[in-house]
C-alpha positions as CSV (number, residue, x, y, z in Angstrom):
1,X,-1.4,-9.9,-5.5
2,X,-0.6,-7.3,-2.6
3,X,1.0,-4.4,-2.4
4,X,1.5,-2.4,0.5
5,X,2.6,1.5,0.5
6,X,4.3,0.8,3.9
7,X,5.0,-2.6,5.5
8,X,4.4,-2.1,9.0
9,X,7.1,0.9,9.9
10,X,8.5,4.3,8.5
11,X,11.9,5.2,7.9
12,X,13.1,6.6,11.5
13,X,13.9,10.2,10.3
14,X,10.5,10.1,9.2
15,X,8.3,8.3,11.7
16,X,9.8,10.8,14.0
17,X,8.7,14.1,12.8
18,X,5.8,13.6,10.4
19,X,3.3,13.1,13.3
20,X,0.6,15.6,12.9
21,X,-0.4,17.2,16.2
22,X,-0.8,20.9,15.4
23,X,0.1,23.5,12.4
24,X,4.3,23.6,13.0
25,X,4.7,19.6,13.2
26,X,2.7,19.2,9.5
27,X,5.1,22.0,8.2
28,X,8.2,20.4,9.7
29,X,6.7,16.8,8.5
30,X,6.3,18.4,5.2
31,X,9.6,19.7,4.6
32,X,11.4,16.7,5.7
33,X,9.5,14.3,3.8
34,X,10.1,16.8,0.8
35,X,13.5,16.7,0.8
36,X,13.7,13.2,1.1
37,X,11.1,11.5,-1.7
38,X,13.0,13.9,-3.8
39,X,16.2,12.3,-3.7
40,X,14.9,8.6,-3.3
41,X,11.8,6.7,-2.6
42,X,10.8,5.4,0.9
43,X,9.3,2.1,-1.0
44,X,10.0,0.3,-3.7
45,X,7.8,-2.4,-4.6
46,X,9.2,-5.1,-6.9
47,X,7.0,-7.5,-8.9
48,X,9.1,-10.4,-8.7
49,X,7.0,-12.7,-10.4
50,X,3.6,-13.2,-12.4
51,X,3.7,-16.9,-11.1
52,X,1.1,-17.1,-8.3
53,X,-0.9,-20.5,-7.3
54,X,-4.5,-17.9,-6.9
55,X,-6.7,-16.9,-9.0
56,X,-7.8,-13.3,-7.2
57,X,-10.6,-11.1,-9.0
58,X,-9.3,-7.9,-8.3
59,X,-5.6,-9.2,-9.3
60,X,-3.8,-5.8,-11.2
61,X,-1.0,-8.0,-11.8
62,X,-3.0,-10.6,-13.6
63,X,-1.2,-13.5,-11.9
64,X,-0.8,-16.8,-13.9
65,X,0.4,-20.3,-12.2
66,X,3.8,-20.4,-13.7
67,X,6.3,-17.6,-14.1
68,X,6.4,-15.9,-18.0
69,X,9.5,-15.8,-20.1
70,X,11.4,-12.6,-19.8
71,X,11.3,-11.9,-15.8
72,X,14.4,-10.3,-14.1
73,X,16.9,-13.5,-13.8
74,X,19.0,-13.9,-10.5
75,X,21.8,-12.2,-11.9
76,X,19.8,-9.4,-12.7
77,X,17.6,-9.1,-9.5
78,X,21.0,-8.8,-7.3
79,X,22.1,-6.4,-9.9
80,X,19.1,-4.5,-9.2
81,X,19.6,-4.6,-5.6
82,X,23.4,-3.2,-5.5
83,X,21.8,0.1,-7.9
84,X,19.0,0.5,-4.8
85,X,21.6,1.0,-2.7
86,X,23.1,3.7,-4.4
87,X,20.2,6.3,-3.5
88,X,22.0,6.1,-0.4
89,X,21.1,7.1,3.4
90,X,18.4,6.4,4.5
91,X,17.9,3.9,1.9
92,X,14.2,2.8,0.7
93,X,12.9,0.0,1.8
94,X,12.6,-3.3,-0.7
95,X,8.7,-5.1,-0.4
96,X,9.1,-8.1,-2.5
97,X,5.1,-8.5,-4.3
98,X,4.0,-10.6,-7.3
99,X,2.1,-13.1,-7.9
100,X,3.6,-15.0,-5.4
101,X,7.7,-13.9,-3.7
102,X,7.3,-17.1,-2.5
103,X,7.3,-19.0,-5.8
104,X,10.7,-17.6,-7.1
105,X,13.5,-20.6,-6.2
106,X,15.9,-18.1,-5.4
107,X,14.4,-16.1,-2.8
108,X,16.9,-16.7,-0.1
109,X,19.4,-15.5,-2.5
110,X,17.8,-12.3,-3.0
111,X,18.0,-11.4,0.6
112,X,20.8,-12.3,1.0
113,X,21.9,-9.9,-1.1
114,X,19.6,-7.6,0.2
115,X,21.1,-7.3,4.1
116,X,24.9,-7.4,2.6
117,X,24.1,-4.0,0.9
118,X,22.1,-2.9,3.8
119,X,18.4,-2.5,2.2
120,X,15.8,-3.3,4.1
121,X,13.3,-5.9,3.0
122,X,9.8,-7.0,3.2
123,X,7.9,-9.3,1.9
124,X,3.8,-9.7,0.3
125,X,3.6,-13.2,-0.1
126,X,0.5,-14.9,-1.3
127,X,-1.3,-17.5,1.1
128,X,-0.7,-21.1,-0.2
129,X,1.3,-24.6,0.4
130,X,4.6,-22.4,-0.1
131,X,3.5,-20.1,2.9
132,X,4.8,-22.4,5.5
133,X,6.9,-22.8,8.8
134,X,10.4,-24.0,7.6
135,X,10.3,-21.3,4.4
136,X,9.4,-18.7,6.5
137,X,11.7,-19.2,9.0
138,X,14.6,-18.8,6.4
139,X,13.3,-15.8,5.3
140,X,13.1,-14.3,9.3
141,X,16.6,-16.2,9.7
142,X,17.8,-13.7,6.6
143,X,16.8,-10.5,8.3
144,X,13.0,-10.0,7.0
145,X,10.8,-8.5,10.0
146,X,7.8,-7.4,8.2
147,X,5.1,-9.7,6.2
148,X,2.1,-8.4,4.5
149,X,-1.0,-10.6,4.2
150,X,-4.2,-9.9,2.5
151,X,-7.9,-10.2,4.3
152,X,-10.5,-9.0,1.7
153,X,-13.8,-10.2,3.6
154,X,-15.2,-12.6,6.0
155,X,-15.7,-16.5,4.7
156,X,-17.4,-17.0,2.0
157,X,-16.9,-13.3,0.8
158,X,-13.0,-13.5,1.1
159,X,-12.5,-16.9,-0.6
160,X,-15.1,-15.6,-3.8
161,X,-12.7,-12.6,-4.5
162,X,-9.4,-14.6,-3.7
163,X,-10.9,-17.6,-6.0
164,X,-10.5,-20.6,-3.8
165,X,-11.8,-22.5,-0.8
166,X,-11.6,-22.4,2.6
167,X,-8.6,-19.3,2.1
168,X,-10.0,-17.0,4.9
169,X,-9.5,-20.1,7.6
170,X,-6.1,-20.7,5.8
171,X,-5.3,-16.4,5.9
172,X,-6.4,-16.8,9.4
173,X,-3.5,-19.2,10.6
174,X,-0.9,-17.3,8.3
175,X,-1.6,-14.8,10.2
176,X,-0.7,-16.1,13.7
177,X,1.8,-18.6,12.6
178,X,3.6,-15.3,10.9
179,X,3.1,-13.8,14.6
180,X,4.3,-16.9,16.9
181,X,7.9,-16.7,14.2
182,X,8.4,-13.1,15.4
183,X,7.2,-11.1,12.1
184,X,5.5,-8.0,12.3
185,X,2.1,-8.5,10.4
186,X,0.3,-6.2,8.5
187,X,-3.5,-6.8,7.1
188,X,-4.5,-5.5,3.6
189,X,-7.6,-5.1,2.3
190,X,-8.8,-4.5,-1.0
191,X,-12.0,-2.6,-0.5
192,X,-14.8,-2.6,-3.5
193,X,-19.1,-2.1,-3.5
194,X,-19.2,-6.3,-3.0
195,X,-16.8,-6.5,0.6
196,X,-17.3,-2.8,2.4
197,X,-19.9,-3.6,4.3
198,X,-17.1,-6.1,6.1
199,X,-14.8,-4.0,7.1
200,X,-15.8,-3.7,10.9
201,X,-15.5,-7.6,10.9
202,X,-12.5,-7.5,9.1
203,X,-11.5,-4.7,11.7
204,X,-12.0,-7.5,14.5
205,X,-10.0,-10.2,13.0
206,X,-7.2,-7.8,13.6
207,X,-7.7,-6.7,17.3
208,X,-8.5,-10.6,17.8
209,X,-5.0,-11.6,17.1
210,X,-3.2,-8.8,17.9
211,X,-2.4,-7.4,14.3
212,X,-1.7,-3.6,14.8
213,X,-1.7,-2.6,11.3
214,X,-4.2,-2.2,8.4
215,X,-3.7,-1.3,4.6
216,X,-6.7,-0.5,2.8
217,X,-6.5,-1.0,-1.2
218,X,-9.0,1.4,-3.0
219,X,-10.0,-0.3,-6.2
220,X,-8.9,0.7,-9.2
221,X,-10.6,-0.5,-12.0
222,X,-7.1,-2.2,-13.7
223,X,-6.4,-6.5,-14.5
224,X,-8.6,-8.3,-13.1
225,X,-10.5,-5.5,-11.3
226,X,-12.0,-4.3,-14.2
227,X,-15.1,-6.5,-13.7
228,X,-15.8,-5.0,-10.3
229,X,-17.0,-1.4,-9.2
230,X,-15.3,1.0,-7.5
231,X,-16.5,2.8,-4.5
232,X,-18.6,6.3,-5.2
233,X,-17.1,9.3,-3.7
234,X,-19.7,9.3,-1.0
235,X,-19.0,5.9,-0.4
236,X,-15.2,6.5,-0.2
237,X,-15.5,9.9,2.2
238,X,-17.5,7.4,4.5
239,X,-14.9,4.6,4.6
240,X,-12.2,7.4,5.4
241,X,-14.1,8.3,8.4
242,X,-14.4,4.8,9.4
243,X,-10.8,4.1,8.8
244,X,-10.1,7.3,11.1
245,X,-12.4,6.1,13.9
246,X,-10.5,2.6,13.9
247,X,-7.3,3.7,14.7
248,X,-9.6,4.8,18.2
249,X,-9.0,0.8,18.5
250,X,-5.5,0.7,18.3
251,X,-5.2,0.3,14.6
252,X,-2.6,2.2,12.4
253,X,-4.3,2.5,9.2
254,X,-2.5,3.2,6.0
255,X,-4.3,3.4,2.7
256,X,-3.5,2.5,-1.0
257,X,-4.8,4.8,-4.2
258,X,-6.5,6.6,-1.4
259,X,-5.1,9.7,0.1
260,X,-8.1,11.6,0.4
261,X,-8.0,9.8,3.9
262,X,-5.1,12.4,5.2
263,X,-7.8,15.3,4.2
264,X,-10.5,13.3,6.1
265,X,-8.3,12.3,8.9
266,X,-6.8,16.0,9.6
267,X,-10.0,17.5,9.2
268,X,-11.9,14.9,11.7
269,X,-9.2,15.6,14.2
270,X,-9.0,19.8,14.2
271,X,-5.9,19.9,12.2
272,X,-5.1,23.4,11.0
273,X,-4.0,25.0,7.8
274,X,-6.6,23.8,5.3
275,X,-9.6,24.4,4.2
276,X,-12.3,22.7,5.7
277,X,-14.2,20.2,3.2
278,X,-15.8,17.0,4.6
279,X,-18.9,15.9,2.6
280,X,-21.5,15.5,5.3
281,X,-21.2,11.9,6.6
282,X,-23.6,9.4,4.6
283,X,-25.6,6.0,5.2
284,X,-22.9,4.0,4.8
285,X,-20.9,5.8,7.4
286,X,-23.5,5.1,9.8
287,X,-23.5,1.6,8.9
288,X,-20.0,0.9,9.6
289,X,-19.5,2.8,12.8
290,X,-22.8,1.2,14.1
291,X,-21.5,-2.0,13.2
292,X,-17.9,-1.8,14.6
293,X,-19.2,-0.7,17.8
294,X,-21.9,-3.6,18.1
295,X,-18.5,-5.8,17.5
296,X,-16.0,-3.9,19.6
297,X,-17.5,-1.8,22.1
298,X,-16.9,2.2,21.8
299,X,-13.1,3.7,21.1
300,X,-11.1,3.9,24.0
301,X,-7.8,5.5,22.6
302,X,-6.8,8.6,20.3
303,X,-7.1,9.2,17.2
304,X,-4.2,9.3,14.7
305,X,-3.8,10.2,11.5
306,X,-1.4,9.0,8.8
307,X,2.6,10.3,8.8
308,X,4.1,10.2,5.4
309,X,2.7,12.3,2.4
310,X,3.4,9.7,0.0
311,X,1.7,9.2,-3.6
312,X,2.1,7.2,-6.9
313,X,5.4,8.2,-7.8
314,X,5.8,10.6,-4.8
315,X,8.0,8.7,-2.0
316,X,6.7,5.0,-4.1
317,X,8.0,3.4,-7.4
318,X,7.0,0.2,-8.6
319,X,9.5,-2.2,-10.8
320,X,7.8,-5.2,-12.8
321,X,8.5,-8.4,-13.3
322,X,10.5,-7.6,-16.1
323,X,12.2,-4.5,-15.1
324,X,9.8,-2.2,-16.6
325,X,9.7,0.8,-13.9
326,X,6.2,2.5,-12.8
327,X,5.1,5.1,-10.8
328,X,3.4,2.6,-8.9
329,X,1.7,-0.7,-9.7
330,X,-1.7,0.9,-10.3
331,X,-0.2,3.7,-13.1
332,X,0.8,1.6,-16.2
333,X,3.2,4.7,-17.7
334,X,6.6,3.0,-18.4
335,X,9.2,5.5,-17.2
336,X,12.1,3.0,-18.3
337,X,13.5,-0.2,-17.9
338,X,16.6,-0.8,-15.0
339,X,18.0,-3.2,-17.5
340,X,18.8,0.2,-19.6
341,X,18.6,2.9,-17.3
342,X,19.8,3.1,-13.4
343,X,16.5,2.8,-11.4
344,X,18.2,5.7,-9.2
345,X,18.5,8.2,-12.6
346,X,14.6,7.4,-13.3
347,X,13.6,8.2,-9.9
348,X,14.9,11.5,-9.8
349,X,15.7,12.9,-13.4
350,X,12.2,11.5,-14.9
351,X,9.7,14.7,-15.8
352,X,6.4,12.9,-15.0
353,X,7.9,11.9,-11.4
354,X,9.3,15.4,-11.4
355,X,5.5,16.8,-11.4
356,X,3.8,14.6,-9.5
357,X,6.2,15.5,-6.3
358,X,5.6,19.0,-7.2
359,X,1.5,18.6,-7.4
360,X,1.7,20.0,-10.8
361,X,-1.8,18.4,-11.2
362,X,-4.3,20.2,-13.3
363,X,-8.0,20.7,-12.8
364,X,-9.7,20.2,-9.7
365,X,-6.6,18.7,-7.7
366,X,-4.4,21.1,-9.4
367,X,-6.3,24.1,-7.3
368,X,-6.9,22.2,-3.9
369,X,-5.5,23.3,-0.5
370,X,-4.7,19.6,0.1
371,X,-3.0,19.1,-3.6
372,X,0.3,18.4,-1.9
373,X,-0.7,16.5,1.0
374,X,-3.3,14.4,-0.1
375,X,-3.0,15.1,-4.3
376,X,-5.8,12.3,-5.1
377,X,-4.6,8.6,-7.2
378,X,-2.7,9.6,-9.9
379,X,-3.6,5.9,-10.7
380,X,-7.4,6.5,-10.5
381,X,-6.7,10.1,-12.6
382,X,-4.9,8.1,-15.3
383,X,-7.7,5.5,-15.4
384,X,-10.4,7.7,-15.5
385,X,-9.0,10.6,-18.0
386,X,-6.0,9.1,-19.4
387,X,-3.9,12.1,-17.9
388,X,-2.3,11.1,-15.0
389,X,-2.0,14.8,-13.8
390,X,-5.7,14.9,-13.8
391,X,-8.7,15.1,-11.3
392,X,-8.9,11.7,-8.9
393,X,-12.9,10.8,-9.4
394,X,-13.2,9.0,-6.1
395,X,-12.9,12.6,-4.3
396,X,-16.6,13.9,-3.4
397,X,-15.3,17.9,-2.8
């Protein structure tokens, strides 16, 4: 299971004004991404299936090899897809997750659908037979430009979490045969205590084959990932300081259930407005950065931090397999179901999604300078204190 908070590109009215450079561009960023995520999300991430031919240890959806009874039908999904485009322009953008996109029959129909309405799509397709030349040409041939694949190691480590043999060689050529048909690739990676130590080789594999963009997936301890640990806050402010010293490389990094990196990233680069409130960099910090520049040589280009101030809920909602609606695929709060309710209505009208675009958060979070623009994992809150208003426990300050 993947799922991306943004497959390879912004919305244009965003991507051009959200850049943070100095104080006025952050306010102006601010106010135009505020106005938007109120109206409409810029992703929605839609579960399409529970069917998935892996077996993945951190899965949330808890994929099984054949599709469940009661997923959204054909009739239904294109149903579904006419009421997305009713939030209007600029509309959100569609990422197709499971399980497996790949494993639902009528796929091609769905995008279809999908470019006659005008809503973009994407797709998060698991690596398997299915993943292959003539079905992935269709699905370029029907207007999809971005793919999202996940890279959750090196070898032996990334096979052991995605539960079967010889995958990292097999994510390795989806990779490049996604490149040669003209997609543009993004990398996630779920990062936990048992693969962080990789992420400067999982870094390489990138630049090696020219893949520009990296998601990183802070665990949350939901499905399958209950059985594995989290990373401390120490550990987490660390890996936000390496993730900021790799887009030095070229890299546009993005982060999942982890927007503590904003705070890191515009405090690393000088930005203005906040507080200041970096932990002190730790040993695994030093590890990383020692051991990306062993692979790769020093940085050689600037530093960028990420554009949209996005958050469970906040600019992303999360449909199920079913039709159940979340604020994201992390936060298992039902706001609704679209066979009931318009998925447009629950977006804006519902109270919980109401608060969380305000940062009406309580403890901690609630009084931080960086409660809007970072606001912590209202997934990680809800896990840890069953209040998904609550304090994130990965944040160190």
């Amino acid at each position: 299971m993947t799922i991306s908070s943004d497959p390879v590109t912004l919305p244009s009215d965003l991507a051009n004004h959200s850049v943070v450079t100095h104080h006025g561009q952050i306010e102006h960023g601010r106010d135009i991404m505020e106005e938007r995520t109120n109206r409409s999300p810029i992703l929605i991430f839609w579960e399409s299936t529970k069917a998935c031919p892996l077996a993945c240890h951190h899965c949330r959806a808890e994929a099984i090899s054949t599709a469940p009874a009661g997923e959204l039908s054909t009739d239904e999904a294109l149903a579904m897809i006419e009421e997305i485009a009713k939030f209007g322009t600029p509309s959100p953008i569609l990422v197709l997750t499971g399980g497996d996109i790949l494993m639902r029959s009528d796929l091609e129909e769905i995008l279809t659908q999908s470019k006659r309405v005008g809503i973009k799509a994407a797709l998060s397709p698991a690596i398997s037979p299915l993943f292959n030349e003539e079905r992935l040409t269709a699905v370029r041939n029907l207007g999809v430009k971005a793919l999202s694949i996940s890279l959750d190691g090196i070898g032996s480590t990334h096979d052991s979490i995605r539960g079967i043999g010889d995958h990292f060689e097999k994510t390795l050529d989806a990779m490049e045969l996604a490149k040669r048909l003209g997609f543009s690739v993004q990398v996630n990676t779920t990062v936990m205590s048992r693969n962080v130590i990789e992420l400067p080789e999982v870094a390489k594999a990138l630049l090696d084959r020219g893949v520009a963009i990296w998601e990183i997936f802070f665990l949350i301890s939901v499905g399958r990932g209950t059985e594995m640990l989290e990373l401390k806050p120490q550990d987490a402010e660390d890996v936000a300081r390496f993730l900021y010293d790799a887009t030095g490389y070229g890299l546009t990094v993005r982060t999942v259930e982890g927007p503590m990196y904003r705070r890191v990233a515009n405090e690393l680069r000088g930005g203005e407005g906040e507080d200041k409130l970096l932990l002190p960099q730790g040993v695994l910090y030093g590890e990383l950065n020692s051991r990306m520049k062993n692979l790769v040589g020093e940085a050689s280009g600037d530093r960028h931090i990420p554009p949209a101030i996005t958050r469970d809920g906040k600019g992303i909602i999360f449909i199920s397999n079913t039709g159940d609606v979340f604020p994201s695929g992390f936060l298992p709060l039902s706001l609704g179901n679209i066979r009931d309710r318009s998925i447009v209505e629950i977006y804006q009208e519902d109270q919980l999604l109401k608060d969380i675009r305000s940062a009406n958060f309580v403890g901690k979070c609630g009084g931080c300078s960086y409660s809007n623009w970072c606001g912590g994992s209202r997934a990680r809150a809800y896990a840890a204190t069953g209040d998904p208003l609550g304090d994130d426990p990965i944040c160190g300050i």
